[in-house]
VEXPARO-734248 format. One line per field, with one value per atom (N, C-alpha, C): y, z, x; residue in three letters; residue number from 0. Coordinates in steps of 0.02 Angstrom, whole numbers, plus 50000, padded with zeros to 5 digits. Layout:
yy [Y,...]
zz [Z,...]
xx [X,...]
res [Ala,...]
n [NUM,...]
% end
This chain:
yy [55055,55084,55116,55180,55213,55212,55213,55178,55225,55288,55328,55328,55363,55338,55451,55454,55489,55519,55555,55539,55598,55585,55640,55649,55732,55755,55761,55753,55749,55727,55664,55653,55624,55602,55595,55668,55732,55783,55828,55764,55792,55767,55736,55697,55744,55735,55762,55722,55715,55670,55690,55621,55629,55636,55596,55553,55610,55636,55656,55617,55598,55581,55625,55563,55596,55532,55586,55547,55568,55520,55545,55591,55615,55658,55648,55666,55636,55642,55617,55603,55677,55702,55769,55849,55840,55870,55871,55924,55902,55988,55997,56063,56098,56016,56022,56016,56023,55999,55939,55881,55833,55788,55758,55733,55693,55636,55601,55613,55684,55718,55704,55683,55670,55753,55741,55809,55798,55822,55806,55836,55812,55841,55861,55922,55980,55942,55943,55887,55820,55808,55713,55702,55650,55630,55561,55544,55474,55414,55422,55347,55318,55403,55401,55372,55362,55372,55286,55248,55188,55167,55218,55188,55275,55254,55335,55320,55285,55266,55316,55289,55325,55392,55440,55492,55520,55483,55513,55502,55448,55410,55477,55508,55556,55619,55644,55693,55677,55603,55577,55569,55546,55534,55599,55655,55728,55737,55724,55775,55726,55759,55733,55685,55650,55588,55546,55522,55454,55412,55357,55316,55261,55244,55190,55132,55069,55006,54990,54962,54896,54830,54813,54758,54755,54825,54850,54917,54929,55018,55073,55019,55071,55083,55059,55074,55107,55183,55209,55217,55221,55222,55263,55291,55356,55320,55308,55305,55328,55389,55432,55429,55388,55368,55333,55313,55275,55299,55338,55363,55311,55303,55273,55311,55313,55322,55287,55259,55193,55228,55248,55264,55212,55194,55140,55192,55176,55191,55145,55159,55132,55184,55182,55223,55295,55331,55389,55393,55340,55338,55335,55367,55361,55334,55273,55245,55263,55297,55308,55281,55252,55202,55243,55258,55302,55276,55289,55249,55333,55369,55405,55476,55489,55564,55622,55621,55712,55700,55635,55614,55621,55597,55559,55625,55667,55730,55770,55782,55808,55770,55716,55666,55697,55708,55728,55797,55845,55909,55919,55871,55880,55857,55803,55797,55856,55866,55909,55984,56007,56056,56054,55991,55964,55939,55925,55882,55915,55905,55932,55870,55876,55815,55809,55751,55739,55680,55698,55670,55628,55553,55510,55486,55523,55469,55405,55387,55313,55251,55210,55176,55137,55109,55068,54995,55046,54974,55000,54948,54953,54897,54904,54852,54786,54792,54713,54708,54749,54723,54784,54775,54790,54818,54854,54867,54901,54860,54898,54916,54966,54981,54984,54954,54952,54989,55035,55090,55067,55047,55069,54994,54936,54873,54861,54900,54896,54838,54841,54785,54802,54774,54761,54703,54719,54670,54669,54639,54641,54582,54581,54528,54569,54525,54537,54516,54524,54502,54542,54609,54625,54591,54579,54526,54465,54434,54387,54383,54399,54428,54464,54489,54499,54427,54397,54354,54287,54280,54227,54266,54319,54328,54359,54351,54348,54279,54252,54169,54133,54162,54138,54083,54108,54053,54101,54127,54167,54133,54090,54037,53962,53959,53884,53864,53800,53781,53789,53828,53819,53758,53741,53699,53724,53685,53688,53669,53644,53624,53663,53670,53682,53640,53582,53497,53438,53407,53358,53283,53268,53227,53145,53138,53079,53071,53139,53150,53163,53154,53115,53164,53229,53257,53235,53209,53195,53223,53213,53267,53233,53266,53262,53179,53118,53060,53042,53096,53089,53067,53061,53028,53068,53098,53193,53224,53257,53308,53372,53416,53478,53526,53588,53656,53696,53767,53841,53837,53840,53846,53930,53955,54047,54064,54022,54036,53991,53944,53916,53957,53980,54025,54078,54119,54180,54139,54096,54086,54055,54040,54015,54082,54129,54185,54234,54244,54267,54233,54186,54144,54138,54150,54167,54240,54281,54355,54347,54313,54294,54259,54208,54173,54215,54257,54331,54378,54366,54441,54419,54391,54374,54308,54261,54204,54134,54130,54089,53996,53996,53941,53910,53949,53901,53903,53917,53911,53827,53779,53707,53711,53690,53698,53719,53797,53817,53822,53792,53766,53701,53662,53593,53603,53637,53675,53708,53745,53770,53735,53664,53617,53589,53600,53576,53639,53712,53745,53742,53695,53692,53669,53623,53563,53559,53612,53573,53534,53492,53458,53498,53450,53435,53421,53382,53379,53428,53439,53509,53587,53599,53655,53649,53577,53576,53583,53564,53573,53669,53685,53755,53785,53771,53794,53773,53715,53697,53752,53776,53817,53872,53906,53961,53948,53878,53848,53868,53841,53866,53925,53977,54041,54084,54061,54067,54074,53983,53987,54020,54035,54066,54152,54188,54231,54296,54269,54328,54305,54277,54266,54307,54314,54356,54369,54405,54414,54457,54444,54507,54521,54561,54581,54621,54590,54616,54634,54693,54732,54688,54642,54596,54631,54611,54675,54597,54535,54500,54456,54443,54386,54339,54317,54279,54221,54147,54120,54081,54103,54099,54007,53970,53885,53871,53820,53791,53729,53667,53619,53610,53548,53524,53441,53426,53386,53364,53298,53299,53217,53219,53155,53140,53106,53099,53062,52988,52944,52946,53014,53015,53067,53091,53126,53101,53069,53031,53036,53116,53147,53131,53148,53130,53060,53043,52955,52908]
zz [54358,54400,54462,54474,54547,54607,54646,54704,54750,54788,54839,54895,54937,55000,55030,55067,55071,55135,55215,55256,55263,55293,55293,55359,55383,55463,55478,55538,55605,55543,55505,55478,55497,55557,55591,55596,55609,55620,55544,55488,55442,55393,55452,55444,55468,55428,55453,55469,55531,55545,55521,55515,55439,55507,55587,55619,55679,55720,55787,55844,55867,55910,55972,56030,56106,56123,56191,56262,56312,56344,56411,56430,56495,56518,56536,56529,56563,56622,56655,56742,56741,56797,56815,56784,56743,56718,56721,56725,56722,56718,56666,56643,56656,56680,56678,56747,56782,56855,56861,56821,56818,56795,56837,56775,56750,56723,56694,56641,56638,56561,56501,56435,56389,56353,56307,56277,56205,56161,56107,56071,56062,56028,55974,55976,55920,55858,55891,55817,55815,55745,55768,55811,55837,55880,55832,55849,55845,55837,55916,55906,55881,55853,55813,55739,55741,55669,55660,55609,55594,55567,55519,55468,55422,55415,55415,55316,55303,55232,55222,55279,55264,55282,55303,55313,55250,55210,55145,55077,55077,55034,54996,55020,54968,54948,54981,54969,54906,54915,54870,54782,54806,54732,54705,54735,54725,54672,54679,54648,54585,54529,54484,54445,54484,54433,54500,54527,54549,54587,54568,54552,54617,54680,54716,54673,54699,54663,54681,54640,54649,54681,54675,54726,54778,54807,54860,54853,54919,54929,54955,54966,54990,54927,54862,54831,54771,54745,54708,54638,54564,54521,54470,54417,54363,54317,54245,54206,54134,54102,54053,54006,53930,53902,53914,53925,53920,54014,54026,54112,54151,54195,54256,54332,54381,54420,54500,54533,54577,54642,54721,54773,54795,54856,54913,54972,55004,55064,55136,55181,55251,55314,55340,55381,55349,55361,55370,55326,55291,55234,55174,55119,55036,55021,54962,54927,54868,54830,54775,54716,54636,54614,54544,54508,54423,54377,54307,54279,54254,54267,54253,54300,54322,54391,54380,54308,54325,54331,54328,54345,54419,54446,54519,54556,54533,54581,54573,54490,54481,54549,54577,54580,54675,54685,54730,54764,54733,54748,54734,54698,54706,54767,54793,54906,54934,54894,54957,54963,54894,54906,54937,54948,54964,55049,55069,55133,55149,55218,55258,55250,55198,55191,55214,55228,55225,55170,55122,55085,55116,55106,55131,55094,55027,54966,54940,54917,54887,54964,54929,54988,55014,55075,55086,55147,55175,55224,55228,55242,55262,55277,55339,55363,55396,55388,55397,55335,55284,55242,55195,55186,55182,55087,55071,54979,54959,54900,54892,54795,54793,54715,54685,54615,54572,54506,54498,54440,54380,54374,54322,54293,54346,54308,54307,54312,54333,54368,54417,54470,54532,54572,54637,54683,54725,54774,54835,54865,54924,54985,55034,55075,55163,55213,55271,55334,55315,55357,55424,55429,55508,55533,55495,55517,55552,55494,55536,55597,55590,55649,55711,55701,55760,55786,55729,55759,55802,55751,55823,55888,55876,55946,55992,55979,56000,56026,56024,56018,56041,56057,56098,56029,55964,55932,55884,55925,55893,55876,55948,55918,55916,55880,55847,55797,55777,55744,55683,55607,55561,55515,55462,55445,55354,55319,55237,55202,55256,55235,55298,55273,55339,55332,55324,55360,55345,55410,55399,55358,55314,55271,55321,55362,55388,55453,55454,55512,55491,55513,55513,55580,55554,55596,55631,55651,55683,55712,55751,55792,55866,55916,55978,55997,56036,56035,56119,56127,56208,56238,56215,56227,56246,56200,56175,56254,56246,56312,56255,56276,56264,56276,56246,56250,56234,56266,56240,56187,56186,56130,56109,56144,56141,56096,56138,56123,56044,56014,55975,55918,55936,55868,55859,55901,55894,55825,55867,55794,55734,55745,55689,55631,55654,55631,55623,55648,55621,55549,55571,55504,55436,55448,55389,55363,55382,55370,55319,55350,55284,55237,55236,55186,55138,55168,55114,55073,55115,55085,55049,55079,55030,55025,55083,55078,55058,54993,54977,54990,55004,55004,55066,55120,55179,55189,55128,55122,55148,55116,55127,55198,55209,55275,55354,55326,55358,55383,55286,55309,55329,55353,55383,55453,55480,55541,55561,55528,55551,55577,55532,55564,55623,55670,55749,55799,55761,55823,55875,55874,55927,55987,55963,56015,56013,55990,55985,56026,56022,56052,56044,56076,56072,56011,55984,55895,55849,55859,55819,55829,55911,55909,55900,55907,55852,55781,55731,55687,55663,55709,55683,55704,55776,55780,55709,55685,55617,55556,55557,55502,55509,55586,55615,55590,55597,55598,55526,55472,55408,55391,55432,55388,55421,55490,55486,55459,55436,55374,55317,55268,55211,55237,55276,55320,55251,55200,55150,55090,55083,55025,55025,54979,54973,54889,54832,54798,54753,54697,54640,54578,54584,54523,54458,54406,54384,54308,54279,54223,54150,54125,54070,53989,53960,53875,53831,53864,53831,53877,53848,53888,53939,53990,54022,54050,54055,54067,54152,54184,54281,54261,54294,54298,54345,54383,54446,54438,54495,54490,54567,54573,54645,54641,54702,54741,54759,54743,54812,54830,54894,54927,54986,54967,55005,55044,55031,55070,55128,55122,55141,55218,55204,55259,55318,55374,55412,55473,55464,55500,55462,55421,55363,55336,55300,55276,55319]
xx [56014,55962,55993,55999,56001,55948,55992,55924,55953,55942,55930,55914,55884,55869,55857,55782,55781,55744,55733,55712,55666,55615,55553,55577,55585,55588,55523,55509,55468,55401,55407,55356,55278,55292,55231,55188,55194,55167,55141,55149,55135,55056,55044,54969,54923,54854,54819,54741,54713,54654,54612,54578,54518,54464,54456,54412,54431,54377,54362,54424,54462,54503,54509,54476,54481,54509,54543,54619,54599,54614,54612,54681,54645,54695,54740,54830,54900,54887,54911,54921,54960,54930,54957,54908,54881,54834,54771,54744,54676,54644,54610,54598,54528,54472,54414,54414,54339,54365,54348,54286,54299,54360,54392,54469,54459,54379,54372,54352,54363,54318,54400,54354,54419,54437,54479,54528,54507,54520,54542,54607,54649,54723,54699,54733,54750,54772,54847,54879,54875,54891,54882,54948,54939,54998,55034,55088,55123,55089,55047,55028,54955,54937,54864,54883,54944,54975,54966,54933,54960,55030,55046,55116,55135,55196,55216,55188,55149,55140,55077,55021,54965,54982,55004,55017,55031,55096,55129,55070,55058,55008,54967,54931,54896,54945,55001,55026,55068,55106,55147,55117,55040,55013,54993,54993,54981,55045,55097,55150,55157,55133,55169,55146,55070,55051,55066,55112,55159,55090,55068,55002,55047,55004,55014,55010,55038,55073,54977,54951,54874,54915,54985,55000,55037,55058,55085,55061,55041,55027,55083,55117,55197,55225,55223,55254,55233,55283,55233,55276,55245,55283,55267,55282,55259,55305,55274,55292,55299,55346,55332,55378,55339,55391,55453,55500,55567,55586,55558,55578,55544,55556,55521,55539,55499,55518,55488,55517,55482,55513,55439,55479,55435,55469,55456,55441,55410,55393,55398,55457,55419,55439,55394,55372,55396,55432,55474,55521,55539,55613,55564,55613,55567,55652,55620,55663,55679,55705,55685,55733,55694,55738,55727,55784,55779,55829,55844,55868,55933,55913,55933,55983,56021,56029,56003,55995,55944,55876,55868,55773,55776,55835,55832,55845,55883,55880,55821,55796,55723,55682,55682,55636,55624,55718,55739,55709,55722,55697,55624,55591,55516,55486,55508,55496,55537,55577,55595,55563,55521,55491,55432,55395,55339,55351,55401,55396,55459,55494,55562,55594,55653,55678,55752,55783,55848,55875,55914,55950,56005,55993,56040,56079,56088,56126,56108,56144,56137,56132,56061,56039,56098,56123,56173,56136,56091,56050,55990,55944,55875,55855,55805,55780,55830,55868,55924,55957,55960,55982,56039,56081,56139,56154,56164,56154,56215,56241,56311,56277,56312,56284,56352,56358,56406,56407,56390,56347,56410,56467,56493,56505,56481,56467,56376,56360,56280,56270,56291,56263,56265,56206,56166,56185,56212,56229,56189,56153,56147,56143,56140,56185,56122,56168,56133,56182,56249,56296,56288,56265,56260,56199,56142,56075,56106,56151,56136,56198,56253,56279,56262,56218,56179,56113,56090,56059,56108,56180,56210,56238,56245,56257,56193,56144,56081,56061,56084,56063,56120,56167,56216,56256,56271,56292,56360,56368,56432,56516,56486,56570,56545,56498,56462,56529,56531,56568,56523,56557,56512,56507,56450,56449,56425,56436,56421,56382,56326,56244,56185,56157,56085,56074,56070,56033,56086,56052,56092,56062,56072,56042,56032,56069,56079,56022,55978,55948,55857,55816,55732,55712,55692,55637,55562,55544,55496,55448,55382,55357,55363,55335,55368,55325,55349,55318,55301,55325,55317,55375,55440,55499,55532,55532,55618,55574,55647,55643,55624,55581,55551,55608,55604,55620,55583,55610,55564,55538,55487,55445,55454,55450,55455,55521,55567,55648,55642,55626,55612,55576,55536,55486,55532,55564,55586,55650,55697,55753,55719,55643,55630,55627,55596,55562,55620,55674,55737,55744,55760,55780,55730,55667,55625,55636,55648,55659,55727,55775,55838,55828,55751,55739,55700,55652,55627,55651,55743,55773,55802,55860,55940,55975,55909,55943,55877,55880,55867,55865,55963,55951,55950,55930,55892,55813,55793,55700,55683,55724,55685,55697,55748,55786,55727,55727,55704,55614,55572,55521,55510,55554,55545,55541,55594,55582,55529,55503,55414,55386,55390,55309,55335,55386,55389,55384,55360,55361,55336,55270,55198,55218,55285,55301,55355,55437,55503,55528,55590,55611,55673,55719,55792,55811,55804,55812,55793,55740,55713,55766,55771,55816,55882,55901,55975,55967,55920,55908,55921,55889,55871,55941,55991,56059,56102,56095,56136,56108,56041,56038,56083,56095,56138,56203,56229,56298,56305,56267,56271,56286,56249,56234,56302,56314,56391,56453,56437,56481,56470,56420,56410,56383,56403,56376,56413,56456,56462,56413,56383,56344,56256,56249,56202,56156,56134,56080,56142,56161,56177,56138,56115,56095,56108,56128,56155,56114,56105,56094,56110,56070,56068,56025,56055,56024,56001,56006,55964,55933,55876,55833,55852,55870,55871,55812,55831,55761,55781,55747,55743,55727,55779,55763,55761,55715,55704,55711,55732,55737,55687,55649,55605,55612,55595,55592,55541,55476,55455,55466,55468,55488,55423,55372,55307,55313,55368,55365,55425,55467,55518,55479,55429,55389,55358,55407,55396,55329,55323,55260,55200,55195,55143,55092,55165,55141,55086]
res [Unk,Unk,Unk,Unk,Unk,Unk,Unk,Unk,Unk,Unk,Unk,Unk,Unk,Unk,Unk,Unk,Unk,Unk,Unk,Unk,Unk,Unk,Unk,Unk,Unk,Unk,Unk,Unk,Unk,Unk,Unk,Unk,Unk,Unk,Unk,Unk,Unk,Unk,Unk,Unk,Unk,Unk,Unk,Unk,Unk,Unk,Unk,Unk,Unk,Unk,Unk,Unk,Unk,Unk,Unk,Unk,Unk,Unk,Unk,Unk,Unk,Unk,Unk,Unk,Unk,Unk,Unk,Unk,Unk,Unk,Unk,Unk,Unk,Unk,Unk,Unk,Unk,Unk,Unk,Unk,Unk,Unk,Unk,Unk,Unk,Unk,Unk,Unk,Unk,Unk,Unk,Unk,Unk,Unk,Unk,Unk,Unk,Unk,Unk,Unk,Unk,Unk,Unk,Unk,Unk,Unk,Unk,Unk,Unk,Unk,Unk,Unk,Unk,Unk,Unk,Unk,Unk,Unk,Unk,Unk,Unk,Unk,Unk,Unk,Unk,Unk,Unk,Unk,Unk,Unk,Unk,Unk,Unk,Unk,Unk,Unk,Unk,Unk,Unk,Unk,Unk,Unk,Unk,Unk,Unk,Unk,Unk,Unk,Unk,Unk,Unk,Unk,Unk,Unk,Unk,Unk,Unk,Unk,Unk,Unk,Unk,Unk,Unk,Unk,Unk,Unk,Unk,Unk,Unk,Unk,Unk,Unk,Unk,Unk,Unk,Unk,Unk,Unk,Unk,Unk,Unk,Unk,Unk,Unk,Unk,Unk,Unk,Unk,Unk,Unk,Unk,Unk,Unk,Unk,Unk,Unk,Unk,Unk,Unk,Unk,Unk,Unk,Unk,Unk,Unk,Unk,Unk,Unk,Unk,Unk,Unk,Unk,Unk,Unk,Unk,Unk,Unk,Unk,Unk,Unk,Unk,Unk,Unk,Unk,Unk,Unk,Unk,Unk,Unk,Unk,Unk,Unk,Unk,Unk,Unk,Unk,Unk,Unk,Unk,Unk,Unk,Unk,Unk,Unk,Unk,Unk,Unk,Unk,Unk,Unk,Unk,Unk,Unk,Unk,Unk,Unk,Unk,Unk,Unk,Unk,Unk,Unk,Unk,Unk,Unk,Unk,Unk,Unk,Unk,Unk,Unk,Unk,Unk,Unk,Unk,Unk,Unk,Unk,Unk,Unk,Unk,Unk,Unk,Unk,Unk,Unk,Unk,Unk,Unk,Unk,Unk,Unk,Unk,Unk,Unk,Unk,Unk,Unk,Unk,Unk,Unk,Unk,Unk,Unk,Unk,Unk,Unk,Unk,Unk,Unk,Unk,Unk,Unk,Unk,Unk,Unk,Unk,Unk,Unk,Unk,Unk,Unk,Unk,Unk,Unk,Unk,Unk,Unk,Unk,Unk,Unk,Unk,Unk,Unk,Unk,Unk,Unk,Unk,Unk,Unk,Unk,Unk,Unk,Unk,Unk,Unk,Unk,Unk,Unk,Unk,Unk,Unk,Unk,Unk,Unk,Unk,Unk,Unk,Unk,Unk,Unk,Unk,Unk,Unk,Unk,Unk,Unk,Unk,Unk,Unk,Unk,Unk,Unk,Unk,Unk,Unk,Unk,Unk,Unk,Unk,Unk,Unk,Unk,Unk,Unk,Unk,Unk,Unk,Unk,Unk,Unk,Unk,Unk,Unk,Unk,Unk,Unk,Unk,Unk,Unk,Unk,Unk,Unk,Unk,Unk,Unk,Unk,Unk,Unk,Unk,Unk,Unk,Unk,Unk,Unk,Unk,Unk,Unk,Unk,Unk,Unk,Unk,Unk,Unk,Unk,Unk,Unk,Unk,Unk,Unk,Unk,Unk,Unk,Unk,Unk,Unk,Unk,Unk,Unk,Unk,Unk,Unk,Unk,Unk,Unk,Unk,Unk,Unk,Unk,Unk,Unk,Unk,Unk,Unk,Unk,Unk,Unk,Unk,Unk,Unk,Unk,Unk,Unk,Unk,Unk,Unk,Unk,Unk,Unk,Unk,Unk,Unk,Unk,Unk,Unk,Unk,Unk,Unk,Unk,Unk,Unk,Unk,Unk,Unk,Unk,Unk,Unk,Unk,Unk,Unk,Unk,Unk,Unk,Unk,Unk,Unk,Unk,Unk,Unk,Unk,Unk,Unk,Unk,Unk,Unk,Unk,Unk,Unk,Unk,Unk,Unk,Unk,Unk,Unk,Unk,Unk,Unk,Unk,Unk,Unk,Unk,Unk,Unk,Unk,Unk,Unk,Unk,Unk,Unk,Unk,Unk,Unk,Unk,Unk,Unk,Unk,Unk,Unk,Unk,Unk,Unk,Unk,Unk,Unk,Unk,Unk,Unk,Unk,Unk,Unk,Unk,Unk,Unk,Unk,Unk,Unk,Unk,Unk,Unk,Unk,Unk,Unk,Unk,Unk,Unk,Unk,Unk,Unk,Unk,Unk,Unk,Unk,Unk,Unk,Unk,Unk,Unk,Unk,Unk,Unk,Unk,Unk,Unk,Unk,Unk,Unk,Unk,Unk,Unk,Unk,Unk,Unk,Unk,Unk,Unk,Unk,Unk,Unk,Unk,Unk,Unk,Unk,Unk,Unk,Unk,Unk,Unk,Unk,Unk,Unk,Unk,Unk,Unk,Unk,Unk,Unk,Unk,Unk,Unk,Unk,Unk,Unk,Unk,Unk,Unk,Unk,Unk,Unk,Unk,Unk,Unk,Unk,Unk,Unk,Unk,Unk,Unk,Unk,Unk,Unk,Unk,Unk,Unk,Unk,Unk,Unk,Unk,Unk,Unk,Unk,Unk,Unk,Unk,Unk,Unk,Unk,Unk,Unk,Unk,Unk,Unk,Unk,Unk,Unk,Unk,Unk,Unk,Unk,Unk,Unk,Unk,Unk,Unk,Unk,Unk,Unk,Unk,Unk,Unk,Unk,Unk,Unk,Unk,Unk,Unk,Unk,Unk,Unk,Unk,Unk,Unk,Unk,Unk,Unk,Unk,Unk,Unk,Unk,Unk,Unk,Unk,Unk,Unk,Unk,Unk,Unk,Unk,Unk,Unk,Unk,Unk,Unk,Unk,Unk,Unk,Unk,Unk,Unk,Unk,Unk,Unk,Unk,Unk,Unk,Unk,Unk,Unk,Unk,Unk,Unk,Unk,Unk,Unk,Unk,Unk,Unk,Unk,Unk,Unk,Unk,Unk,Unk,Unk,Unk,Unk,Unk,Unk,Unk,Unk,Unk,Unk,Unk,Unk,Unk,Unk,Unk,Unk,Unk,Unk,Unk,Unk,Unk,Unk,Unk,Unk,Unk,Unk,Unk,Unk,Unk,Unk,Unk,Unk,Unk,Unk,Unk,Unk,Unk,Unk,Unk,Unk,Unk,Unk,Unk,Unk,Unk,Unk,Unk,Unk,Unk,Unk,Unk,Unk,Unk,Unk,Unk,Unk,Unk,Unk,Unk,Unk,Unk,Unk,Unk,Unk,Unk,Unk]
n [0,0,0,1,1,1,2,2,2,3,3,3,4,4,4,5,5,5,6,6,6,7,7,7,8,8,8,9,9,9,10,10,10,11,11,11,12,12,12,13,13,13,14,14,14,15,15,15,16,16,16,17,17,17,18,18,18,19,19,19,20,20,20,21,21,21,22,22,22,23,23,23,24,24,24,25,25,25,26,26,26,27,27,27,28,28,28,29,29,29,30,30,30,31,31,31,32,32,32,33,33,33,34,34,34,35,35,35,36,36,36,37,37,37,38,38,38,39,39,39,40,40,40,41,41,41,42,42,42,43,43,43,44,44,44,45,45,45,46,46,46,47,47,47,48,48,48,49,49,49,50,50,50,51,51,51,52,52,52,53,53,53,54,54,54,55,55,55,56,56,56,57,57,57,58,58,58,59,59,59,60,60,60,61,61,61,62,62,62,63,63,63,64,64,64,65,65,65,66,66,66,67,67,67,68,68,68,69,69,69,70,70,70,71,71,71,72,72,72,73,73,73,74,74,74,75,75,75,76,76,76,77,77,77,78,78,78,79,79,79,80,80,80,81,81,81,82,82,82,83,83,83,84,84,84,85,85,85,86,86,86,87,87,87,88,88,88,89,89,89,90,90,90,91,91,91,92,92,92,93,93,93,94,94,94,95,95,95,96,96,96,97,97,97,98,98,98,99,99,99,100,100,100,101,101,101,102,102,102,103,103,103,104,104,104,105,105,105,106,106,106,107,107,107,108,108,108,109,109,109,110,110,110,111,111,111,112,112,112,113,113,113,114,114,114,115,115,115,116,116,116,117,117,117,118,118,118,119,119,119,120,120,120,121,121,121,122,122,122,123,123,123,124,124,124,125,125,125,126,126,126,127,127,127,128,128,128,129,129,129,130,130,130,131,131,131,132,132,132,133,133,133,134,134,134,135,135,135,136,136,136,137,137,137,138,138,138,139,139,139,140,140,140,141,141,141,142,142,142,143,143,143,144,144,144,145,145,145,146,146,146,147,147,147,148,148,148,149,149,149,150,150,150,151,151,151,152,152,152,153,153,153,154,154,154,155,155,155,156,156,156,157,157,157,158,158,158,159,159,159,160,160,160,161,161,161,162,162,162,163,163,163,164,164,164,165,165,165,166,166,166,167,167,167,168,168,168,169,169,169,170,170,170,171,171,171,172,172,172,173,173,173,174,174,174,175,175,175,176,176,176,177,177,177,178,178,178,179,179,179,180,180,180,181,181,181,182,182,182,183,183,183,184,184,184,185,185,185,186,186,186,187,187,187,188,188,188,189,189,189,190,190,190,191,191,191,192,192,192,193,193,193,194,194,194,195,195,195,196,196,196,197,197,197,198,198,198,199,199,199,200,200,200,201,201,201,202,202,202,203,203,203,204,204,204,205,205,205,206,206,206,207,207,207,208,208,208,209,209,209,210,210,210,211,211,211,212,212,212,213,213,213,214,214,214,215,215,215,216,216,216,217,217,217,218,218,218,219,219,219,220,220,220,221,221,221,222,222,222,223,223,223,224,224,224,225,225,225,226,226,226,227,227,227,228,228,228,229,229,229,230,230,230,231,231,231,232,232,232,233,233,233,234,234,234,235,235,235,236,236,236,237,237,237,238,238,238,239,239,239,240,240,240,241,241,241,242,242,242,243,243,243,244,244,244,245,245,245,246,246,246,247,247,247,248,248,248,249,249,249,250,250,250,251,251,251,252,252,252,253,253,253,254,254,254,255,255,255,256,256,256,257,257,257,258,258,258,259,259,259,260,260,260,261,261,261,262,262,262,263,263,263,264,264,264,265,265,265,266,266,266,267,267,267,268,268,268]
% end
């Protein structure tokens, strides 16, 4: 599968308002002699704009057939005979994914006769997340090593000592008893919420980890935000690991193994 990457210029100005939209007047202007009288803009502006999705959204399903996803609306796909063709949308970037290069440049020059485009090549990052393509082993790698490198040194945990678990098994989360000394709660949600974004993308295995940590945001302690620095300490250490995917011609069957430990839920029980 080729996966692309493709950028709409000045794509905000390529919307057009369905709805009457009045502003007030900029400071410094004033055209009427009342200056409390409103304007209405010509063009749509920026921040009339919700998401550079709805803007593209009808032009995109115009060319060609390409039918919005019924379980995501950013994403759009056409399927003809043995072809496929799948673009993503966020804001301003089109993703585009083909199995084939003369689909993917067909796929290519049909936005670009339609919209002012820039061709970025083969995708390499988006969003936090980092994509290496291997076309001649058919495989997909992707990883988030500048993510989370930027989140320890965001967090002041750049020269943490790393460690080879996110938890420590020997250690009993609790909720706050009136004892523990408190911390930021603010500073607390924010690394919590870093750290879920790596559990969405590429990092799987600090999901438990990291939903045990949730249920003390209301109230962390001192224990709790060491908890959540050891998930850092981890991802440190495993800071090259990441998602491959790789191109299989027979069945594979996805196995899970779980846990639950009810009585081991000291908040709970």
């Amino acid at each position: 599968m080729l996966v692309y990457e493709m950028d709409v210029q000045t794509a905000f100005l390529n919307g057009t308002l369905e709805e009457e939209i009045f502003m007030q007047q900029p400071e410094g202007y004033n055209y009427t002699r009342r200056r409390e009288s409103p304007c209405m803009p010509i063009e749509p502006l920026t921040v009339l704009v919700e998401t550079g999705t709805s803007m593209l959204e009808h032009d995109i399903q115009e060319l060609h057939e390409i039918k919005s996803n019924s379980a995501d609306p950013c994403v759009f796909i056409k399927k003809e005979n043995d072809r496929i063709i799948i673009v993503a949308v966020y804001v301003d970037d089109l993703i585009i994914l083909t199995k084939a290069l003369q689909v993917m440049q067909h796929t290519k020059d049909m936005f670009a006769n339609q919209f002012k485009m820039k061709d970025l090549g083969k995708l390499r990052y988006c969003v936090g997340i980092s994509v290496q393509q291997d076309e001649r082993n058919s495989r997909m790698w992707i990883h988030q090593k500048q993510y989370i490198a930027s989140m320890l040194s965001q967090y002041g945990l750049s020269e943490a000592n790393p460690v080879t678990t996110p938890m420590d098994p020997n250690v009993v989360l609790i909720k706050d008893n009136g004892k523990s000394n408190q911390v930021d709660q603010v500073q607390h949600q924010s690394m919590v919420g870093s750290l879920l974004y790596a559990t969405t993308a590429t990092r799987p295995d600090i999901t438990s980890a990291v939903g045990v940590v949730t249920k003390f945001s209301l109230a962390p302690t001192t224990a709790h935000l060491t908890a959540v620095k050891r998930i850092f300490r981890y991802l440190k250490c495993t800071i090259h690991l990441g998602l491959c995917y790789v191109k299989a011609d027979v069945h594979v069957d996805l196995i899970g193994y779980s846990d639950a430990d009810w009585a081991g839920d000291h908040g709970l029980r």
